[in-house]
Backbone as CSV, one residue per row, in Angstrom:
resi,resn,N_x,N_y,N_z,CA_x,CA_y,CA_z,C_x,C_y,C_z
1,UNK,-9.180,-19.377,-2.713,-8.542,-18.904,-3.926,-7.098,-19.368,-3.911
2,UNK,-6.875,-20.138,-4.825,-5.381,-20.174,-5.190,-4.782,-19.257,-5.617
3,UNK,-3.463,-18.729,-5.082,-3.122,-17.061,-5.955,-1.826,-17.106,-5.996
4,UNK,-1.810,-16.082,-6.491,-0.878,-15.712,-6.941,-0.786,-13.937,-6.694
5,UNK,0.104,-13.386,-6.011,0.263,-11.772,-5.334,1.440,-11.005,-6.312
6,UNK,1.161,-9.466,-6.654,1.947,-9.179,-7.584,1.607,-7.526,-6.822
7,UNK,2.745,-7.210,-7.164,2.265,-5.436,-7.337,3.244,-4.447,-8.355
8,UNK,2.306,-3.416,-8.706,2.648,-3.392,-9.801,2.178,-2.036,-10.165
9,UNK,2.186,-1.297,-11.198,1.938,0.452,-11.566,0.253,0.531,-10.769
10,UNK,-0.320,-0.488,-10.626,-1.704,-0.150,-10.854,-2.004,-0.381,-8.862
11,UNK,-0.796,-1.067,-8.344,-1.453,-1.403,-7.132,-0.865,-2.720,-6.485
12,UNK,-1.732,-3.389,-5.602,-1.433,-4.805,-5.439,-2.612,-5.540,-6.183
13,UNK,-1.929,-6.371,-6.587,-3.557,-7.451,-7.609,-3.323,-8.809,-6.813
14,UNK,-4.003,-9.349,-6.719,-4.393,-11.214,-6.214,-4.330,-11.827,-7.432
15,UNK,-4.444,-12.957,-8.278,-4.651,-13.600,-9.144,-4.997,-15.026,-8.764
16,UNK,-5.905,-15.840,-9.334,-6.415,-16.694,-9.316,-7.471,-17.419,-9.615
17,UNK,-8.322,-18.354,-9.120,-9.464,-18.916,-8.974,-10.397,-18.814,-8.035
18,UNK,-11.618,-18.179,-8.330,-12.987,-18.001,-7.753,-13.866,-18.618,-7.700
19,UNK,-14.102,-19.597,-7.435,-15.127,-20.060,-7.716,-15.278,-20.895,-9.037
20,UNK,-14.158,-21.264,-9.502,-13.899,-21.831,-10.490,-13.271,-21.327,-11.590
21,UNK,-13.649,-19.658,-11.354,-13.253,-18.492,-12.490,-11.725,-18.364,-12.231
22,UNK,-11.032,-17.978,-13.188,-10.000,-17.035,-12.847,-10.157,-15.705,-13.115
23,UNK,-9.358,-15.091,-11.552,-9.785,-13.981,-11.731,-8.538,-13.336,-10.889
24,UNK,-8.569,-11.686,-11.390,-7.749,-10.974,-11.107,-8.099,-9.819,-10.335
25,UNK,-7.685,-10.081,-9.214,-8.387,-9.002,-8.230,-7.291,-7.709,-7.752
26,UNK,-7.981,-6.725,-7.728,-6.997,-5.437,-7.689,-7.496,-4.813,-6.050
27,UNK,-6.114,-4.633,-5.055,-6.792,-4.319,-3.952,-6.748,-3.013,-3.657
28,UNK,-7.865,-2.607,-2.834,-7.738,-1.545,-2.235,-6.569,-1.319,-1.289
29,UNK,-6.132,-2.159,-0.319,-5.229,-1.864,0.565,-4.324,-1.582,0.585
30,UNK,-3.509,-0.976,0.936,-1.721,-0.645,0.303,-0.572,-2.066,0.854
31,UNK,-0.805,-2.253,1.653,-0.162,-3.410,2.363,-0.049,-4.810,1.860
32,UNK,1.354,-5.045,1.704,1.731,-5.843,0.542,0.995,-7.335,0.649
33,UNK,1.034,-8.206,0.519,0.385,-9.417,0.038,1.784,-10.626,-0.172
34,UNK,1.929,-11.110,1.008,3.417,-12.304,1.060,2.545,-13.229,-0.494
35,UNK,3.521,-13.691,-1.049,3.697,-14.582,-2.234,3.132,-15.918,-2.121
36,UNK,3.276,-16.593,-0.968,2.944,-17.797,-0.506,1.714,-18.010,0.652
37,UNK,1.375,-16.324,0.914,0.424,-16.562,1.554,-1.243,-17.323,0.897
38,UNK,-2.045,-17.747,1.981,-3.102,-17.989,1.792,-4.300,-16.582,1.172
39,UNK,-5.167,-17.010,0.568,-5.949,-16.113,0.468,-7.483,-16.146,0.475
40,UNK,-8.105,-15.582,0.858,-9.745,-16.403,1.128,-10.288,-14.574,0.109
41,UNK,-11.569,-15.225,-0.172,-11.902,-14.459,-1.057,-13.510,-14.652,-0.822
42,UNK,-14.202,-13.680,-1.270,-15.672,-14.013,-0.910,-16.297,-13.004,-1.435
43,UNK,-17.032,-12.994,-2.584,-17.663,-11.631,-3.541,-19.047,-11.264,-2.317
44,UNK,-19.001,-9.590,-2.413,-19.933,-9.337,-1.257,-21.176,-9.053,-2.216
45,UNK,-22.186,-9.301,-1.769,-23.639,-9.637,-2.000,-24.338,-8.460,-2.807
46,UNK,-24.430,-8.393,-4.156,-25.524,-7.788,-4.533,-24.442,-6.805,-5.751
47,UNK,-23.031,-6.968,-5.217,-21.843,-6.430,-6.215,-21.036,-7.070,-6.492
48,UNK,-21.407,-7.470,-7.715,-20.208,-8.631,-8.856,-18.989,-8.354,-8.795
49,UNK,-18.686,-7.474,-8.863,-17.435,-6.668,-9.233,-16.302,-6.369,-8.001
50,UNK,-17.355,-6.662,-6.985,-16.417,-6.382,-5.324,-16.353,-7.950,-4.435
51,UNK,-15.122,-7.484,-4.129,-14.691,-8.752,-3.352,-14.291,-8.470,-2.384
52,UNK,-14.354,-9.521,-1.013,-14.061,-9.079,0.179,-13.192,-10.074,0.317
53,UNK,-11.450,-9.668,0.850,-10.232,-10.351,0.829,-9.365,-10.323,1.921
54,UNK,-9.222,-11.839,2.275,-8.508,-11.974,3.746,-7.135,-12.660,3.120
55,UNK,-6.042,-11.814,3.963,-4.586,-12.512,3.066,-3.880,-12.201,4.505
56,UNK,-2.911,-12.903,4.381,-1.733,-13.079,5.475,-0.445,-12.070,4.870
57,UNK,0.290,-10.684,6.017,0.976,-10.249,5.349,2.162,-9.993,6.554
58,UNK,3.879,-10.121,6.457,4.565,-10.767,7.226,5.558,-9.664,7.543
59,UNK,6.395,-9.507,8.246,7.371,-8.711,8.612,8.396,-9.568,9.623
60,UNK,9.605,-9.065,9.474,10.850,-9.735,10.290,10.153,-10.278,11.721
61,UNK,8.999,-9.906,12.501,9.124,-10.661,13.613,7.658,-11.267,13.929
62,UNK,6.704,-11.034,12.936,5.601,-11.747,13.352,4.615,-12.036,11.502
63,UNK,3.342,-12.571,11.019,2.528,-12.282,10.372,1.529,-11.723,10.607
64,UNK,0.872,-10.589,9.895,-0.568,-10.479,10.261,-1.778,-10.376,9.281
65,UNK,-2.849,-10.661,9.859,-4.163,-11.160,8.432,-4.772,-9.989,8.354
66,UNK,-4.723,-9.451,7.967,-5.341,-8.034,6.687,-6.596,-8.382,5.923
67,UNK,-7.666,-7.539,6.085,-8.480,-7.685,5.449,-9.053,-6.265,4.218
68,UNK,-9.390,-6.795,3.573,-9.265,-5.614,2.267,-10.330,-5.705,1.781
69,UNK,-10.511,-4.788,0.909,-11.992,-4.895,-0.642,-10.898,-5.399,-1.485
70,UNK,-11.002,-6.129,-2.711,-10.782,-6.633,-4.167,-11.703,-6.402,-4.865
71,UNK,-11.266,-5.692,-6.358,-12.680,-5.519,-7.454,-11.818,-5.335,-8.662
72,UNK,-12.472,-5.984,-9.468,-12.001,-6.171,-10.976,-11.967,-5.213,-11.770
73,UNK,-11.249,-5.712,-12.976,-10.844,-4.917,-13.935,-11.901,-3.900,-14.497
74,UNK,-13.255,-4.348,-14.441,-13.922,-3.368,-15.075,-14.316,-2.045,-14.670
75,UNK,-13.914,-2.039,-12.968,-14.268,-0.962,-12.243,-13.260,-0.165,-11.927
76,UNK,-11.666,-0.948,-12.639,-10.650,-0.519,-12.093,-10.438,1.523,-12.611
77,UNK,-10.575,2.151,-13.514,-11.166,3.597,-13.232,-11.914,4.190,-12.099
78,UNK,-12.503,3.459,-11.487,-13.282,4.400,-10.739,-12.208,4.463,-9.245
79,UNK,-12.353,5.283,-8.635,-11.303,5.633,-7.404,-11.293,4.943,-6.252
80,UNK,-10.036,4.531,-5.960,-10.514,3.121,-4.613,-11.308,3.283,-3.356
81,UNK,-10.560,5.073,-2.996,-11.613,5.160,-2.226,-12.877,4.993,-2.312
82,UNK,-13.699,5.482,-3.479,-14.979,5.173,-3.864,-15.476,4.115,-3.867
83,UNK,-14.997,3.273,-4.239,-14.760,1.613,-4.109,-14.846,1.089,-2.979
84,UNK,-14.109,1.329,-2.249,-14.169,0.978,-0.744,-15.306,1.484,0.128
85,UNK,-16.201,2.862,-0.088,-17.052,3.453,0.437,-18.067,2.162,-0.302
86,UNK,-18.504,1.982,-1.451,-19.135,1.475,-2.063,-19.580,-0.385,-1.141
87,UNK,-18.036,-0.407,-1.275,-18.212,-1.638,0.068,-18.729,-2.360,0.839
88,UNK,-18.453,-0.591,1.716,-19.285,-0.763,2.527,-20.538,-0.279,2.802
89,UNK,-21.332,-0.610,1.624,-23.070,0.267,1.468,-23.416,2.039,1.589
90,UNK,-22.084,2.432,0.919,-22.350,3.567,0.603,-23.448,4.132,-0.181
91,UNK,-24.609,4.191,-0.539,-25.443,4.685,-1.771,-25.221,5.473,-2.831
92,UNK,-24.291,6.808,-2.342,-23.204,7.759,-3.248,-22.257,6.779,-3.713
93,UNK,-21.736,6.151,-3.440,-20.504,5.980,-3.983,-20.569,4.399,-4.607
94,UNK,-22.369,3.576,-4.278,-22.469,2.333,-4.881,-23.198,2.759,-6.459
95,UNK,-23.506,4.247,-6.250,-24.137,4.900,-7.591,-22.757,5.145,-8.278
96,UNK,-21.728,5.782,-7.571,-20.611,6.312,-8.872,-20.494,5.342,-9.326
97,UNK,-20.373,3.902,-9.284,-19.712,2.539,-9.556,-20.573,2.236,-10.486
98,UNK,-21.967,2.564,-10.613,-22.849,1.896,-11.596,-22.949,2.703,-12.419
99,UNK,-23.272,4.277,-12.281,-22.547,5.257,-13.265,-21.913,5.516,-14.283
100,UNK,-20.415,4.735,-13.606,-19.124,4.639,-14.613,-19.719,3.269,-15.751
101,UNK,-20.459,2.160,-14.863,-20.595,1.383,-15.404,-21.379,1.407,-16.827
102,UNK,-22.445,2.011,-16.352,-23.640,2.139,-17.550,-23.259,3.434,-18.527
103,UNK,-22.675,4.684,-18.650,-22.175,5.882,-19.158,-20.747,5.487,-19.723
104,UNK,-19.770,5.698,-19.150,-18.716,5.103,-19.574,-18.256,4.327,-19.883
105,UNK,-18.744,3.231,-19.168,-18.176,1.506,-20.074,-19.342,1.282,-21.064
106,UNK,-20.152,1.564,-20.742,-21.240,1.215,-21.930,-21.781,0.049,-21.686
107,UNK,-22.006,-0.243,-20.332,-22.510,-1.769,-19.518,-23.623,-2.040,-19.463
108,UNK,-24.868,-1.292,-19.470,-25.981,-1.582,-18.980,-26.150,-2.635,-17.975
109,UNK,-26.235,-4.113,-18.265,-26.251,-5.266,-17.188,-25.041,-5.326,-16.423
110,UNK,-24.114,-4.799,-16.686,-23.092,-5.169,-15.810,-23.637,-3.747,-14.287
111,UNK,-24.202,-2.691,-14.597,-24.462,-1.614,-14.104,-25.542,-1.551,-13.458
112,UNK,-26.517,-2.447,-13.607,-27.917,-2.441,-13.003,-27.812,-3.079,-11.153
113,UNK,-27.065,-3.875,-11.075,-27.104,-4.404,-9.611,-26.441,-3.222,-8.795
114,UNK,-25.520,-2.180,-9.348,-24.894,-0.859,-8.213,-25.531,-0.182,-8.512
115,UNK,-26.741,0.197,-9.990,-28.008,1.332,-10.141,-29.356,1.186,-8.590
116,UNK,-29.649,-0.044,-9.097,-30.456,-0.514,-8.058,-30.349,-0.535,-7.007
117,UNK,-29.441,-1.155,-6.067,-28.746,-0.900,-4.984,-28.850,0.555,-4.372
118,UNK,-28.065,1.646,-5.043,-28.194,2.826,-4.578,-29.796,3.660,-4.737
119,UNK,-30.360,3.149,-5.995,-31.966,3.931,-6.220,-32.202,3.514,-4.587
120,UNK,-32.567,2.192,-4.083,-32.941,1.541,-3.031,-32.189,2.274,-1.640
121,UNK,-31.203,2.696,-1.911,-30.564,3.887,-0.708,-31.010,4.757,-0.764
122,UNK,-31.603,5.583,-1.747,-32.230,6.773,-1.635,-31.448,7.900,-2.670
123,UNK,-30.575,7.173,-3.353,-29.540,8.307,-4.307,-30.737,8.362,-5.345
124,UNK,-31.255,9.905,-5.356,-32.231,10.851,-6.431,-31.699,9.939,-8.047
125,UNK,-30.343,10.231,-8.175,-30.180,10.222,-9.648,-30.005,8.826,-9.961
126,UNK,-29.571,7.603,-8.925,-29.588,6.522,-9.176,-31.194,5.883,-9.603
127,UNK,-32.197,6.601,-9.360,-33.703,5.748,-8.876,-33.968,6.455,-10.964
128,UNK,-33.706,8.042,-11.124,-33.681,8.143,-12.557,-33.196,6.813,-13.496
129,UNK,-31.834,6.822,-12.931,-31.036,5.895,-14.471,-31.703,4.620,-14.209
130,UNK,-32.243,3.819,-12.582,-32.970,2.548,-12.411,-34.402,2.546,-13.604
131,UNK,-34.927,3.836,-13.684,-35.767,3.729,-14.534,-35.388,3.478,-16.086
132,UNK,-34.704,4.478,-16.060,-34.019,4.318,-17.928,-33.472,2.864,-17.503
133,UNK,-33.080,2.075,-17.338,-32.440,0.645,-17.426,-33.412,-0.118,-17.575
134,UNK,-34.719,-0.152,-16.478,-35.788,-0.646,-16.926,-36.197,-0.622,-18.294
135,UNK,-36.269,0.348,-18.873,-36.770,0.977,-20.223,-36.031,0.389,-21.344
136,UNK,-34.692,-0.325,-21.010,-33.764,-0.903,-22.040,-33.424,-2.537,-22.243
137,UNK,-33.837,-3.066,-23.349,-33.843,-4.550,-22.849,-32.506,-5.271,-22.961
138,UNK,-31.537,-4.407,-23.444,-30.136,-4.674,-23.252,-30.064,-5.278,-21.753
139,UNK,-30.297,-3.857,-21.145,-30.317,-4.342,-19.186,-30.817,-5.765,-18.941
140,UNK,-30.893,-6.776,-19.354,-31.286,-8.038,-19.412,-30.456,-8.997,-19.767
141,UNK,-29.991,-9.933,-18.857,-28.987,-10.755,-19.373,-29.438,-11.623,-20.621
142,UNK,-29.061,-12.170,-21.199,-29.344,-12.633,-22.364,-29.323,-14.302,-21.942
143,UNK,-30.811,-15.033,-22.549,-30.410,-16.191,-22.480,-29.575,-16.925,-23.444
């Protein structure tokens, strides 16, 4: 990722290119993000929305590489901790994420890969809404 590091009311954000995308990544970590550092980036498997982020961060007598979650704007409501549990294969907390997604944002497809995910962990109410999504052909990306 080419970036660009900012922080700001909402946090620290990354900015850049993904994979070709530009994209704006908001981190979990509190620990600042040097300007000129490098940044490696790598979306973790099965959640669009989460990114796993290695950045270089410096102080008067040495640097050190920090590793973080990054996740985009659309999830940016939901709570980092949650986010970060989510991460790391939480089932509770990969359901709040799809939750917010499908109820509150009004996502359906954007919401089905953290519905599924958690039904497949064993979260009761995630395996419900996996069904209602089935049931909706919105939940279908569109060709």
């Amino acid at each position: 990722m080419s970036s660009r590091a900012r922080t700001g009311t909402a946090g620290h954000t990354v900015t850049g290119d993904v994979d070709g995308d530009y994209r704006q990544l908001h981190l979990v970590a509190s620990q600042p993000v040097d300007n000129a550092s490098p940044v490696f980036v790598r979306q973790i498997a099965g959640k669009p929305d989460l990114f796993y982020v290695t950045y270089l961060s410096s102080d008067a007598f040495s640097n050190h590489e920090r590793k973080t979650v990054g996740f985009l704007e659309t999830i940016l409501p939901v709570a980092t901790d949650i986010i970060g549990k989510a991460a790391a294969s939480d089932g509770a907390a990969t359901y709040e994420i799809g939750r917010y997604l499908l109820w509150e944002a009004n996502s359906p497809f954007d919401a089905a890969p953290y519905i599924e995910a958690a039904a497949i962990a064993g979260v009761f109410d995630a395996q419900v809404d996996l069904a209602i999504l089935r049931l909706l052909p919105i939940a279908q990306r569109p060709n």
